[in-house]
N, C-alpha and C positions, 0 to 999 in steps of 0.2 A: 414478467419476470425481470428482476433485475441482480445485479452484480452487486460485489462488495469485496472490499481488499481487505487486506486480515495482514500484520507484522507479528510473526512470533520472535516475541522480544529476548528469549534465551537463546536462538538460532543465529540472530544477526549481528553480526562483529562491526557495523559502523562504515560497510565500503562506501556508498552514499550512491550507489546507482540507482537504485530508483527514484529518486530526490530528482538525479539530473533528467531520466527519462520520464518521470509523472510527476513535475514541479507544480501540476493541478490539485495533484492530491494527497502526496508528499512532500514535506519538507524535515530539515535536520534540526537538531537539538543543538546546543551548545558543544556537547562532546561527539557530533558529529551522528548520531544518531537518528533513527526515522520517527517521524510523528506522523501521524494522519492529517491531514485538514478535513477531509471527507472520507467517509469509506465506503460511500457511493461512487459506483461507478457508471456514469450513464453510455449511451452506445456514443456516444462522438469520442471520448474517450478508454473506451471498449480496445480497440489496438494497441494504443500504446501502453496501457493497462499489464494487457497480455506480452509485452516486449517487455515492462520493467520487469515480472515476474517471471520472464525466460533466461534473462541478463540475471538475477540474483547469486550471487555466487554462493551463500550459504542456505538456500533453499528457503530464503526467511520470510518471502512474501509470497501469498497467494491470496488467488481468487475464485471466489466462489459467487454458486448461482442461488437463490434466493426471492420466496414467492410475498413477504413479510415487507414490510417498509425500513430501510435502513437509515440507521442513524447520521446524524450529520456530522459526528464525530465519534472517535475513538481511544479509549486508554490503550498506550502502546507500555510502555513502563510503568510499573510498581514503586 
């Protein structure tokens, strides 16, 4: 079973913490916003996964458990 991170892109106002706490598998847009690099999450990075998505302050990222193969990237904005 593996993990996967998920940005709901109408939730997130652009704080950028998860960026500075999962720099593995977030990073920022120009306007300061979350992209994915991955939305795999494997167990080495499993904690701090779970610490950017505790840190969120608009509830905009989560993660989820997941029996399928996930993708190596993700559309975060429209």
């Amino acid at each position: 079973m593996s993990r996967r991170l998920h940005i709901d892109p109408i939730a997130c106002t652009g704080h950028g913490l998860c960026a500075d706490l999962l720099p593995e598998a977030v990073e920022l847009d120009e306007w300061g916003y979350p992209m994915l690099r991955t939305d795999a999450i494997g167990p080495g990075l499993l904690r701090h996964a779970r610490r950017a998505v505790n840190a969120c302050p608009t509830l905009a990222l989560r993660l989820s458990k997941t029996t399928d193969q996930p993708s190596s990237a993700a559309q975060v904005r429209g």
